[in-house]
N, C-alpha and C positions, 0 to 999 in steps of 0.2 A: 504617776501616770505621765507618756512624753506628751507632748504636744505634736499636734497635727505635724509639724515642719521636721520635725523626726524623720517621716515618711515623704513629706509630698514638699517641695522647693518653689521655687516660684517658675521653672520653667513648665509645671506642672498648672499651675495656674493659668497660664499664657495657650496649653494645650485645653485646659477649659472652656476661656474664650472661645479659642480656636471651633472649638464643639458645639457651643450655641449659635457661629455664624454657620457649622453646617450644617445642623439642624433647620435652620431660618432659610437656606439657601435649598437644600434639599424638600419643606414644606412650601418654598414660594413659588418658586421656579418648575420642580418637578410637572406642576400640571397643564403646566405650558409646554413642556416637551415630549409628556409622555400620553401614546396615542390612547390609553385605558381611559386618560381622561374628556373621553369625546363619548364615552358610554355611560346608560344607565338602565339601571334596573326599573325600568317603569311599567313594566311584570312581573308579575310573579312566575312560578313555575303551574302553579294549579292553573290560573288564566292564562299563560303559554297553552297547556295544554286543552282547555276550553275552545280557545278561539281554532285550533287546530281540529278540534271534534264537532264542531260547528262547519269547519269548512269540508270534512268529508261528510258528511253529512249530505250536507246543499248538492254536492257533484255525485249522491249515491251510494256511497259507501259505507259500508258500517261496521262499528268500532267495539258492538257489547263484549265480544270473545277474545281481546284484545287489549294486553296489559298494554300502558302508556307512561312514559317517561319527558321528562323537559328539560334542559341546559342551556345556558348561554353559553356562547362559545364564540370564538374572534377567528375574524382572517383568513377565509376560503381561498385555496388557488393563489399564496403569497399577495392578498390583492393590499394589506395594510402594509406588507412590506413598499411593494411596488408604489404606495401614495406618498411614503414619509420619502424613498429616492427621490421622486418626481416633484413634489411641492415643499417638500422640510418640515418637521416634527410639527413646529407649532402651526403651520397651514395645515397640515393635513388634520389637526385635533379642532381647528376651528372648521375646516369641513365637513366635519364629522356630525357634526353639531349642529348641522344645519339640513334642509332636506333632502341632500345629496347624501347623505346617512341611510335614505330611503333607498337611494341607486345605484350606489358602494355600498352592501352591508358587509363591513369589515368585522362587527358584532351583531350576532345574529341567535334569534332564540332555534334550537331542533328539538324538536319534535317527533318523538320514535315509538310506533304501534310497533309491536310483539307479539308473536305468537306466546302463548301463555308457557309452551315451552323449551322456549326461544330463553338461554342465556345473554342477558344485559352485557354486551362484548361492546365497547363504544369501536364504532366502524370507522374508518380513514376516512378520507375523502369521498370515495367510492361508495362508501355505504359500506361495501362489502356482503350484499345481499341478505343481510341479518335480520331486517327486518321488512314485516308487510307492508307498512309506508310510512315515510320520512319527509317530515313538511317541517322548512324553514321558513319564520319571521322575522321581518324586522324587529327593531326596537321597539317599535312602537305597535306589533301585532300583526302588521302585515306580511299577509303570505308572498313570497317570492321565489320559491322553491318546491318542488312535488315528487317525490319516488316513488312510484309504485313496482312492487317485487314481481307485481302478474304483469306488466305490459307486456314480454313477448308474445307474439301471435300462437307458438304454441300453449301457451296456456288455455288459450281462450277453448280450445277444443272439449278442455274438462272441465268448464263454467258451468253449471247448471242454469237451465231459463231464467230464477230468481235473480242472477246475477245478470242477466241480459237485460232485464225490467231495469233496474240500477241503472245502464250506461245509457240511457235517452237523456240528452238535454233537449228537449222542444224550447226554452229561449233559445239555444244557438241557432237551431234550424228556421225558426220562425226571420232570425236578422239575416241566413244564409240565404232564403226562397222569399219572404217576406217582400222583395221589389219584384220581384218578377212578372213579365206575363206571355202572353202569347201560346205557346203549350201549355205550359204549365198552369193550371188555375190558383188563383190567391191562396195563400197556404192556408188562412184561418178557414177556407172553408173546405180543406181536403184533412189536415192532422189531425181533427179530433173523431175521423172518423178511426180511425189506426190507434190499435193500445199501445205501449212500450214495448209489448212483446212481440208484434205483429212489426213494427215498428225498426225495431232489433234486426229481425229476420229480412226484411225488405231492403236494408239499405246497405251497401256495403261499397270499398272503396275500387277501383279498377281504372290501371292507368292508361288503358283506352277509351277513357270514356272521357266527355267533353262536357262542360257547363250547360246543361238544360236537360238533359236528355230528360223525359217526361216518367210521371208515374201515377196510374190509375186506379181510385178506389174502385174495389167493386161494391156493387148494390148490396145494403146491407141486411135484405131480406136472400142475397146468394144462399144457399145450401151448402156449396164449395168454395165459400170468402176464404178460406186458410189457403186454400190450394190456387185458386185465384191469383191470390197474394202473392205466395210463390213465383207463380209467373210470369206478375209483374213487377219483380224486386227493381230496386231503382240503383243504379252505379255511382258513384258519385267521384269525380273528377279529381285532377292535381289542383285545380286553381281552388273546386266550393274543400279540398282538403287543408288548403291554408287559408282559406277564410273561414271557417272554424277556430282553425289554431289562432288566427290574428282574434276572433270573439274572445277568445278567453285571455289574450296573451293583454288585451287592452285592459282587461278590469281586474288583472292583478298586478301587473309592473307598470311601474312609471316609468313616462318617458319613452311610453313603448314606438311610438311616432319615429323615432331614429333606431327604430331597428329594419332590416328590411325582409324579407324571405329569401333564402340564398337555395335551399335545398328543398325537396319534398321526397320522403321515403314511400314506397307502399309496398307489398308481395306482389312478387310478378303473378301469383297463382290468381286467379279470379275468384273474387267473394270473402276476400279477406275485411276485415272488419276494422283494423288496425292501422293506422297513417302516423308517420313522423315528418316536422315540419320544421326546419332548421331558420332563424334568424338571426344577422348578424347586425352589430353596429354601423352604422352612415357616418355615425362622427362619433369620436372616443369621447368619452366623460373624465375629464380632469385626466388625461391620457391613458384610460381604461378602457378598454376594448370589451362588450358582450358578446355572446355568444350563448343562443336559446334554444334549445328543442323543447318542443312541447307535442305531445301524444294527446291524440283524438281518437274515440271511434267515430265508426259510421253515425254513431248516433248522436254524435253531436256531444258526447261526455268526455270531460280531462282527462285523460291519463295518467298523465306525466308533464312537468317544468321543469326543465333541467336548465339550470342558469352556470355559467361558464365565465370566469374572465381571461382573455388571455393578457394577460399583464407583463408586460419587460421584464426582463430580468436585469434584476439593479441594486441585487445584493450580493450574497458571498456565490460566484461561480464555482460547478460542480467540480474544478480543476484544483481549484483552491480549496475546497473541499476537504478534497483528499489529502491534497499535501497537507492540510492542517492537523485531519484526523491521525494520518500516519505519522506526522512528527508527534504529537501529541502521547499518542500510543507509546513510541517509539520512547519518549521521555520518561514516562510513569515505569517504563519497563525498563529501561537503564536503573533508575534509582532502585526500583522494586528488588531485582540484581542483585546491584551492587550491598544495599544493607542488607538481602538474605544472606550474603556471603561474610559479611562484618558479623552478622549475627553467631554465625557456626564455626567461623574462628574464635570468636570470642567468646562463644560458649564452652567452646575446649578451654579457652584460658581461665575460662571459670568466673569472667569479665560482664555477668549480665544480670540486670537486678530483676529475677524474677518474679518478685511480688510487686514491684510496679508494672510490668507488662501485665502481669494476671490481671490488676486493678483495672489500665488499658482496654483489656480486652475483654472484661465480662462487663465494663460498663458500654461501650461502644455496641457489645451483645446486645443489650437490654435496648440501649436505643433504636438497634435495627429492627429490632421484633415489633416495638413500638408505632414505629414510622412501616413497618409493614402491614400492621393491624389497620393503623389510619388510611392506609391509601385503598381506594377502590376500584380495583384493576379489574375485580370481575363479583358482580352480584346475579346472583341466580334471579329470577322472575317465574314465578308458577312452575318451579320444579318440585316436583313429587320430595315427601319429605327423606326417603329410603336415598335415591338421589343426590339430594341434599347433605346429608352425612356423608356419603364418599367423597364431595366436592370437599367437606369441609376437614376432612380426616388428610386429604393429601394437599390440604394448603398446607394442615398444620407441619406435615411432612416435610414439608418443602422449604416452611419455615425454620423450622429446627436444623434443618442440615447448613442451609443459607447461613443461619446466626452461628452454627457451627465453624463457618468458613471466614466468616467477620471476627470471631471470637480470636481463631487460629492466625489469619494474618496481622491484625494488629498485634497480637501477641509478638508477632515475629519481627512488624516493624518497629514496636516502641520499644524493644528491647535491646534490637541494634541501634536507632536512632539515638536512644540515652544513654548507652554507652557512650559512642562515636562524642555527643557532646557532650556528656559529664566530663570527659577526659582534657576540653578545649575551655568549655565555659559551663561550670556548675554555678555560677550564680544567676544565670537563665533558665536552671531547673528549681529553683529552690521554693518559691509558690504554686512553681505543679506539685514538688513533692509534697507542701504540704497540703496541698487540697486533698490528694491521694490520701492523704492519712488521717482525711478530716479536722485539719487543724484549720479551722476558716477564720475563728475569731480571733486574728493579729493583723498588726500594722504593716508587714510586709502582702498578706495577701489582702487586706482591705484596699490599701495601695495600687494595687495589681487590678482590683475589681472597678475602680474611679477610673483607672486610668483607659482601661478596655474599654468601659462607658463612651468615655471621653471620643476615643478614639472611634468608635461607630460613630459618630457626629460626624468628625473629621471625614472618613472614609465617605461616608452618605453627600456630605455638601460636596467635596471633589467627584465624585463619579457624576451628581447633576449638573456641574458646572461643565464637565468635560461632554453631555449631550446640548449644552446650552453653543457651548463650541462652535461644535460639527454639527449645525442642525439639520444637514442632510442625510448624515450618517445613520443607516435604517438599525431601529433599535428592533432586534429578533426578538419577536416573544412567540411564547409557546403557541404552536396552534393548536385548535382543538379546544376541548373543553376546559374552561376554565376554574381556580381553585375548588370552589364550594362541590362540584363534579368528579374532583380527583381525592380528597382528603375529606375523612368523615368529620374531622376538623382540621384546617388547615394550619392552623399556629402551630401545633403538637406535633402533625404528620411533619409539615417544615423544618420544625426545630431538631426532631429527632434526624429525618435524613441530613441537614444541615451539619448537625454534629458529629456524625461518623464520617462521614465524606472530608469537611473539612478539617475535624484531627487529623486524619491519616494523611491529609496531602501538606500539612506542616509537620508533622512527621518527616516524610520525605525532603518536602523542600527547606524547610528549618532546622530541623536536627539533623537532618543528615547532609541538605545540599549548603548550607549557609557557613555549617560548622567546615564541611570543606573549603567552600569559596576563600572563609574565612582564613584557614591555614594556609592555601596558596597564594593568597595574597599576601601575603607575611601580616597579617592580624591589620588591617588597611580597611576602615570602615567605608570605603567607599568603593574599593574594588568589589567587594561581599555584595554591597547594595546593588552593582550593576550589573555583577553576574547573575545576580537571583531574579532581578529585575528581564533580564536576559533571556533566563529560564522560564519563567514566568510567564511571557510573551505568546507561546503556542498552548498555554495549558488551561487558557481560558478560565483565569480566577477571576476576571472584573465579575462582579452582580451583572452589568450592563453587557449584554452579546450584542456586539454592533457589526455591520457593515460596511464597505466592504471589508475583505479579511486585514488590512492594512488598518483599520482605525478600530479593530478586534485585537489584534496585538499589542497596538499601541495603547489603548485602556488596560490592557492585563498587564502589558511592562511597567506603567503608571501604577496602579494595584500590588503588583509585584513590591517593587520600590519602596511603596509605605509602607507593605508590612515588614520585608526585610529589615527597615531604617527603626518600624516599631519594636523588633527586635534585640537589634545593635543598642538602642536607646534603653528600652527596657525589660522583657521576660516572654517567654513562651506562653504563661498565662496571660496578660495581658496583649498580646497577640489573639490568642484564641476568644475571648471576649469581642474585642472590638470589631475582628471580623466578620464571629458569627453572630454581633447581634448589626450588624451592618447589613448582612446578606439576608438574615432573615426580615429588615423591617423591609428592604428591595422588593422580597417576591412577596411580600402582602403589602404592596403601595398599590395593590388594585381597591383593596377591600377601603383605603378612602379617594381613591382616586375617583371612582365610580359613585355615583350618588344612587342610594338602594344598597350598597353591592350585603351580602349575608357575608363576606370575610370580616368590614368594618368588626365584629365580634373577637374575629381574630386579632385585630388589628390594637386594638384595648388589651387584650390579654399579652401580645406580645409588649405593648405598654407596662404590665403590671409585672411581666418578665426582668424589663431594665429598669425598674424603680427597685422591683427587689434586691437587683443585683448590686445597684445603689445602695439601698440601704445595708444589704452584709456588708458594703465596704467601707461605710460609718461606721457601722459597730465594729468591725477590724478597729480603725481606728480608736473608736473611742474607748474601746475594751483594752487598748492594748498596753503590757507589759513589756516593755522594752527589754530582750533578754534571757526575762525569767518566763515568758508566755510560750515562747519557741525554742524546741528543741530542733539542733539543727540535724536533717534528715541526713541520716549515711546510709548509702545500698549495704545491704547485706555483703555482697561481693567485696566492697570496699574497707569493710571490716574485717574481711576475712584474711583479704590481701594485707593491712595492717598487720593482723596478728599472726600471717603466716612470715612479713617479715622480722618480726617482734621476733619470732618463735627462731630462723635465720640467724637473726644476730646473735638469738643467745648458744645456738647451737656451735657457731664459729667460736663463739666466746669459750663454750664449754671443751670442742675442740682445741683450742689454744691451749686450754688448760690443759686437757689429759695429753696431748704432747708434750707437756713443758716436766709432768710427771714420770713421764718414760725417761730411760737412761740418754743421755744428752748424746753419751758416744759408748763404744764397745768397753769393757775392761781391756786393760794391758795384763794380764798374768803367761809368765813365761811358759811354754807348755803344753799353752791351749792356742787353737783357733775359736774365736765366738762369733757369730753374725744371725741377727735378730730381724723381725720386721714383726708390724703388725698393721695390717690393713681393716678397717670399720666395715661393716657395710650400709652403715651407715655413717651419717657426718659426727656421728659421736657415738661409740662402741664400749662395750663395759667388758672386753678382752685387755690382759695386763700382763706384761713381763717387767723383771726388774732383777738385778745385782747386787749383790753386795760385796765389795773387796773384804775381807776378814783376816786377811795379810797371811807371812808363814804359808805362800801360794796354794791359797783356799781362797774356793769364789764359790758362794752360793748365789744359787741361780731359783727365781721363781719366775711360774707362770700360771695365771688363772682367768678364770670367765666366771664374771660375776651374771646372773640372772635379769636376761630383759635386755632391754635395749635403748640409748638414747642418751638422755644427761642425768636420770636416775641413775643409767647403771655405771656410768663414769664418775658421779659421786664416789658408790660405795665402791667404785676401786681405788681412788683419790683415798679414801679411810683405810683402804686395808692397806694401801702401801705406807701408809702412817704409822701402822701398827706395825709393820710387819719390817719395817728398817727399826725400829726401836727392839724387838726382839732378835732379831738374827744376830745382832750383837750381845744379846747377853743371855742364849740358849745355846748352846754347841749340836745337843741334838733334832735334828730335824723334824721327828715325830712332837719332839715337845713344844718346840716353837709351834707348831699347825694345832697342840692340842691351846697352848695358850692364848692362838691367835682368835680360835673357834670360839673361846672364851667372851672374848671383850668383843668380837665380831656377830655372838648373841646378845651381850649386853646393851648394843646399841645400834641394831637395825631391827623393825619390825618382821614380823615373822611373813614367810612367803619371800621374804630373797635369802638366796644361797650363792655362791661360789664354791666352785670347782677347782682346786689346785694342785700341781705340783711343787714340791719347794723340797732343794737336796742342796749337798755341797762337794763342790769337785777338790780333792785334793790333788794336787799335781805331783806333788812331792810322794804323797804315796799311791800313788796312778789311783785310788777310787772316788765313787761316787756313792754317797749315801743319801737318799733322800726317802721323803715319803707321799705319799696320792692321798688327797684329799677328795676321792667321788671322782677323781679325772681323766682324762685319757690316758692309756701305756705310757710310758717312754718307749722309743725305738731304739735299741742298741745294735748298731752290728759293728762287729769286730769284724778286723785285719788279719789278715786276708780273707777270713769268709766271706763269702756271697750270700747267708744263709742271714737277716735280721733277725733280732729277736724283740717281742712282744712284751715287758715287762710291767706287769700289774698288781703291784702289792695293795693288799686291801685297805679300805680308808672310805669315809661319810663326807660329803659335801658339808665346808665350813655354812653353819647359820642354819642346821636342820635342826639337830640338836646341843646339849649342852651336858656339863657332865662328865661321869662314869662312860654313860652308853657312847660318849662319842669318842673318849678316850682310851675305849679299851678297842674300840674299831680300828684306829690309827696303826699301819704296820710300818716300822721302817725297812730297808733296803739296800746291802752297799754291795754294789759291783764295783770287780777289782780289773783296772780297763790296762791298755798297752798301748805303745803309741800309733797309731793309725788308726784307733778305733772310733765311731761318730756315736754322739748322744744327740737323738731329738726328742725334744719335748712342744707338744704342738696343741690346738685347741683345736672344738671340733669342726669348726669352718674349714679344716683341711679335710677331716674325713669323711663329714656329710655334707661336702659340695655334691651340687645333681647336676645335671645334664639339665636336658630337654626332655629325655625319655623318661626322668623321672629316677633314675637310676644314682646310685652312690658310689660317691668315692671310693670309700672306705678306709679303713686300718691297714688289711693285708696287702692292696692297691701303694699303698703311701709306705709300706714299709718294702715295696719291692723297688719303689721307684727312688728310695733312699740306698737300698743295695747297690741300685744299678748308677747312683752320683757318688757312691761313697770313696773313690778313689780320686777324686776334686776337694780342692779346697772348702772353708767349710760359706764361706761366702757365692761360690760357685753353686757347691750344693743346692744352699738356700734357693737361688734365682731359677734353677733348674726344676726344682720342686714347683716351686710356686709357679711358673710357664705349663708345667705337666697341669695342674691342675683348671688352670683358665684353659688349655684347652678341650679339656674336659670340660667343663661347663658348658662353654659355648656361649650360646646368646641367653642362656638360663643365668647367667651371674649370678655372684655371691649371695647369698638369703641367710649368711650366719660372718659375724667378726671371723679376722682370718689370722693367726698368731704364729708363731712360730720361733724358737731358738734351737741354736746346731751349735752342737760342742767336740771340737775333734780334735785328740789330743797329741802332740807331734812332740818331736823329740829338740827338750831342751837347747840352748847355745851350747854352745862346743860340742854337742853328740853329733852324730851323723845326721845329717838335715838340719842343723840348728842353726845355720847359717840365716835359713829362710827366717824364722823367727825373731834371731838379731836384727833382719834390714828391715820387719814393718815397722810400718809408723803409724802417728795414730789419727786414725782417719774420723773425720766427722760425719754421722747416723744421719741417714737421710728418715724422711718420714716411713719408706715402705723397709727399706732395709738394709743396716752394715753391718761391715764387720772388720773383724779385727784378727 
């Protein structure tokens, strides 16, 4: 078993350290900079939603028919952003914290009644009119905020009376009339003569009307008190309309004394019921600006609190924005590009390991389905259950197509990406591959899993020191609702979206952008770092999104940097570790940031996450076999590419050879012209011609195709020409030699290969030829001067069918008696079932007109002539059979007439396709 120091060195040790001061630094510091920790859970959500059913309650409203939900949520109108610009992270977390928490609610509980079937949609800022009313708390339970969906004054038309009884406050009217006198008599002893409903109907708002104007019970033994009533309804002014809004706007916001009244709304129509009252701030709060409407009826009942901050803007500008977004985009979609196009060249090359992308991409699958389950984008509330099923039939739809499209593009980028770097640096792939292959218990990936650990420390204490910095620099966090509101668990939902997002953009930026940097730098670990670092800068990898966009980039170039540098140093897996469990402890530092918070659960699990991963990376260690535990991973492609060059060299090899077998050069016999070629069509062909000088100017000439294709079938022609030079010497006749060859050419190839031959002998001396066909094609004879070829096919069995009698008594011999200018071809069938395009063939009679029509050429000429007829006949269809050929053309001796030509050649050396002599 090796020892620990196998695997891990001491600069490995020195990155441990390193890990416990960022862990120390990121627990110490963090809650001094980070605004989450100025909040607490000092509700629950049941008592959020108590104290909110109690306060509609009090102002008339009611709540039985009306599902209810509760969330904490941070940061209305950028007002947390605007405090961390304006005062710096740790002022603004120690203000928080204090009762200015009450008059900033930067976190804040909502509060949301429902129509029962009303979909649970969380609303923007706005609301977005979803629900029937939406009351915000502070922290500590106070109301500070009121929507109501019915304030428009149209509504109020389809109120029913019950609802009119609801909207009387008699406290606010009693502190509105309550001083008065002179007209008006003491209120206690006019209101109680007036019900809420009479009450309702009597008072209404009217911007001609003036602070006092009077209003008269009548006697309450009247007969016509209703009608009375009526016509004495009472108007009620701009000033007693915001002295209402000021009753109410005092006993729920603090600090209400620095607001002033800037606006009053009413209907111009007369008898509107309805008033809106605007207040602004007199002096900003820690440089926060209010701004109040608050909604009154006539009758002295809340409407509406609409709280407002206008706050600076004093983080990333809309301008910057954009350029960020667009560059950002614009990056993802270069690389996206560029390895879709690495990919489909490289898939033509045959260059891409598809059983690692599948692994890629059906795990990455699983985690989107997973992190899509957990997230809670839309819960139904009192839907009908028929309903409920469609909602729940086209998530699932949606989801299946979505992990469809997660499945497909990872596929596409981890297959380009692992090319691109297997090709530059496979020892950066070599504990993904074996993770992939579930090989975890070794020292190389034990290794890999300490050292990611490690590195999330590292990454964690630098991103807090780097807000310890810049502690003006506004740290963006999400608004809206927070974890325990968006993920049905948020450890799970995180890790899963976590995981597929940040493979895929090391994907990009590591396999494919680093491995580039890397080659243009000429292999320069410093240029790689700062390009990537570069890159890096608009794509928003920090955990921390800071402000302005200048200390946004320069955290992600920072972030950039170490992971590229974690790269350079040590592996893709230990990269993906250390980030992802860095990003994930980031976005659950609420659940300890916050005292109460329901994540803390997450928070431990994510704990029990990095201990695990710790402890596999022991047992890698401890378990490991140095050698004999790991087999080392090779792509499929990479194997294939081995053995297709393996398979190359031997095919050259086996080429070498079957040229080294063919005749080296022409025979010289006086007489004759000879010129031979033989073309493969592939890099090794089991087509054979061959010579034998027999002296007494006799040349036996053979030619054969042995069965199949490749370096089998050049073997068993390499064997027959073995046999077949040992018999041409000591058979004179040709049928016998082919019965003898048949012979030992059964004896010693299994059955299923044959060869097809001719084999005959020219005498010069006595102008003939006798040979015999073994199963092969004609010879082609034309004589001088006809123009008329002739077709000669004596019968004959293909050598290695049978054996015997039956194959000896099929053998014919043959001897034509020739003159001089007459041409002998003997050819194989790559000349006569060459095809086109159209499919169509050469043929025999094709090849014996087009030997008529070269037959007055030399027999070298011929040759060349022939073989151009036929390429261009094929066309772009190319050869699909070995291409053979020998031309024998017999010319008149030295000293006869024409023998001159035959005295002056010489003897020329065989090229591969074709000489002669």
């Amino acid at each position: 078993m090796p020892s620990w120091s196998t695997y891990l060195n001491r600069a490995d040790g020195v990155l441990g350290f390193l890990a416990v001061v960022g862990v120390l630094v990121y627990v110490g510091l963090l809650p001094r900079q980070h605004p989450d920790a100025a909040a607490v859970y000092a509700l629950t959500p049941l008592e959020a939603q108590e104290i909110a059913t109690q306060f509609l309650a009090r102002h008339g409203y009611a709540t039985d028919d009306l599902a209810v939900e509760a969330e904490l949520r941070r940061s209305p109108d950028g007002l947390l952003d605007s405090l961390q610009a304006a005062l710096g992270r740790p002022a603004t977390v120690q203000v928080l914290q204090t009762e200015v928490g009450e008059v900033l609610p930067a976190y804040y509980w909502q509060v949301r009644f429902l129509r029962q079937d009303a979909p649970s949609v969380r609303p923007g800022p706005e609301g977005e009119h979803t629900d029937r009313f939406r009351i915000l708390l502070t922290l500590s339970g106070r109301v500070w905020a009121f929507y109501n969906e019915r304030t428009p004054p149209e509504s109020e038309a389809s109120d029913p009376e019950e609802r009119l009884q609801q909207r009387v406050d008699r406290e606010a009217l009693q502190v509105l009339w309550g001083g008065e006198d002179g007209r008006l008599p003491p209120l206690e002893a006019n209101l109680d003569a007036f019900s809420d409903t009479l009450l309702a109907r009597l008072l209404f708002f009217d911007v001609r009307a003036s602070r006092g104007d009077g209003l008269e019970p009548p006697p309450p033994d009247d007969p016509d008190r209703a009608e009375r009533g009526r016509r004495g309804r009472r108007p009620l002014s701009r000033a007693e309309a915001e002295a209402l809004a000021r009753f109410h706007l005092e006993r729920l916001l603090p600090r209400a004394a620095l607001l002033r009244a800037d606006s009053v709304w009413m209907p111009a129509e007369r008898g509107s019921r309805l008033a809106r009252v605007r207040f602004v701030s007199t002096e900003p709060v820690y440089g926060q600006h209010r701004r109040v409407e608050v909604g009154v009826s006539a009758g002295g009942a809340l409407q509406a609190l609409d709280v407002r901050f206008n706050t600076p803007s004093r983080g990333v500008e809309p301008a910057e924005a954009i350029v960020a977004g667009v560059t950002r985009v614009s990056l993802y979609l270069i690389f996206v590009v560029a390895l879709l196009v690495v990919f489909f060249r490289r898939l033509v090359q045959r260059l891409i390991d598809v059983r690692a992308a599948l692994v890629d991409g059906a795990v990455l699958g699983v985690l989107f389905v997973i992190g899509a389950a957990m997230n809670l984008g839309v819960a139904p509330i009192g839907v009908q259950a028929s309903e409920r099923w469609i909602i729940l039939i086209g998530t699932l739809v949606t989801l299946c197509v979505m992990a469809g499209l997660v499945v497909l593009i990872t596929f596409l980028l981890s297959g380009a990406a692992d090319s691109v770097a297997r090709a530059v640096w496979p020892e950066k792939l070599l504990t993904a591959s074996l993770v992939r292959q579930g090989t975890v218990r070794n020292g190389y990936v034990g290794a890999s899993l300490l050292r990611g650990l490690a590195m999330a420390g590292v990454l964690l204490g630098v991103m807090t020191l780097v807000l310890a910095v810049v502690p003006h620099a506004t740290l963006r966090l999400e608004q809206g609702a927070m974890l325990p509101s968006t993920w049905l668990r948020p450890m799970v939902g995180l890790a899963a979206f976590h995981g597929v997002t940040l493979y895929a953009t090391l994907l990009l930026l590591l396999l494919g952008g680093a491995t580039f940097f890397y080659r243009i730098t000429g292999q320069r670990a410093t240029g790689m770092i700062g390009l990537v670092a570069l890159v890096a800068a608009p794509l928003h990898l920090s955990p921390a999104l800071l402000g302005p966009l200048s200390y946004e980039w320069g955290a992600s170039a920072l972030f950039g940097a170490l992971i590229a540098w974690t790269f350079w140093r040590y592996d893709l897996l230990t990269c993906f570790v250390g980030v992802f469990l860095a990003m994930l402890f980031w976005r659950l530092s609420e659940g300890w940031l916050m005292a109460g918070s329901p994540v803390g659960v997450d928070v431990v699990l994510a704990g029990l996450l990095a201990a695990g991963i710790g402890l596999a990376g022991v047992v890698g260690l401890v378990h490991s076999r140095r050698g004999a535990d790991v087999a080392e991973y090779t792509p499929s492609y990479i194997r294939e590419l081995t053995r297709q060059e393996r398979m190359q060299r031997e095919l050259e090899i086996a080429h070498q050879v079957q040229q080294s077998f063919l005749p080296h050069r022409m025979p010289r016999v006086e007489g004759v012209e000879v010129a031979a070629m033989c073309r493969a069509a592939q890099d090794v062909g089991g087509d054979y011609y061959d010579f034998c000088d027999l002296g007494d100017g006799r040349l036996a000439v053979a030619v054969g195709d042995v069965s199949g294709k490749g370096i089998q079938a050049a073997f068993y022609m390499t064997l027959t020409k073995g046999f077949l030079q040992t018999l041409c010497r000591s058979q004179t006749s040709p049928a016998d030699v082919l019965r003898r060859l048949n012979a030992l050419f059964y004896e010693n190839v299994p059955r299923g290969i044959f060869i097809s031959m001719i084999y005959g002998v020219l005498d010069v001396r006595a102008r003939t030829f006798t040979f015999a066909r073994a199963g092969h094609n004609p010879v082609i004879l034309k004589r001088s001067p006809s123009q008329v070829p002739d077709l000669v096919r004596p019968a004959g069995m293909a050598l290695g069918l049978v054996a015997g009698a039956r194959f000896d008594t099929s053998i014919e011999e043959t001897t034509l008696h020739l003159r001089s200018g007459d041409v002998l071809v003997l050819y194989t069938d790559g000349f006569s079932e060459a095809t086109n395009p159209a499919r169509e063939q050469y043929g025999d009679a094709r090849l014996a007109r087009t030997v008529a029509d070269l037959g007055g050429h030399p027999a070298e000429a011929m040759l060349q002539g022939i073989a151009r007829d036929v390429e261009r006949f094929m066309g772009t269809a190319g050869p699909h059979d070995d291409m053979t050929m020998v031309v024998l053309k017999l010319v008149d001796p030295v000293g006869a007439q024409g023998g001159d030509r035959a005295a002056e050649r010489a003897e020329v050396p065989r090229t591969p396709e074709a000489s002669a002599t």
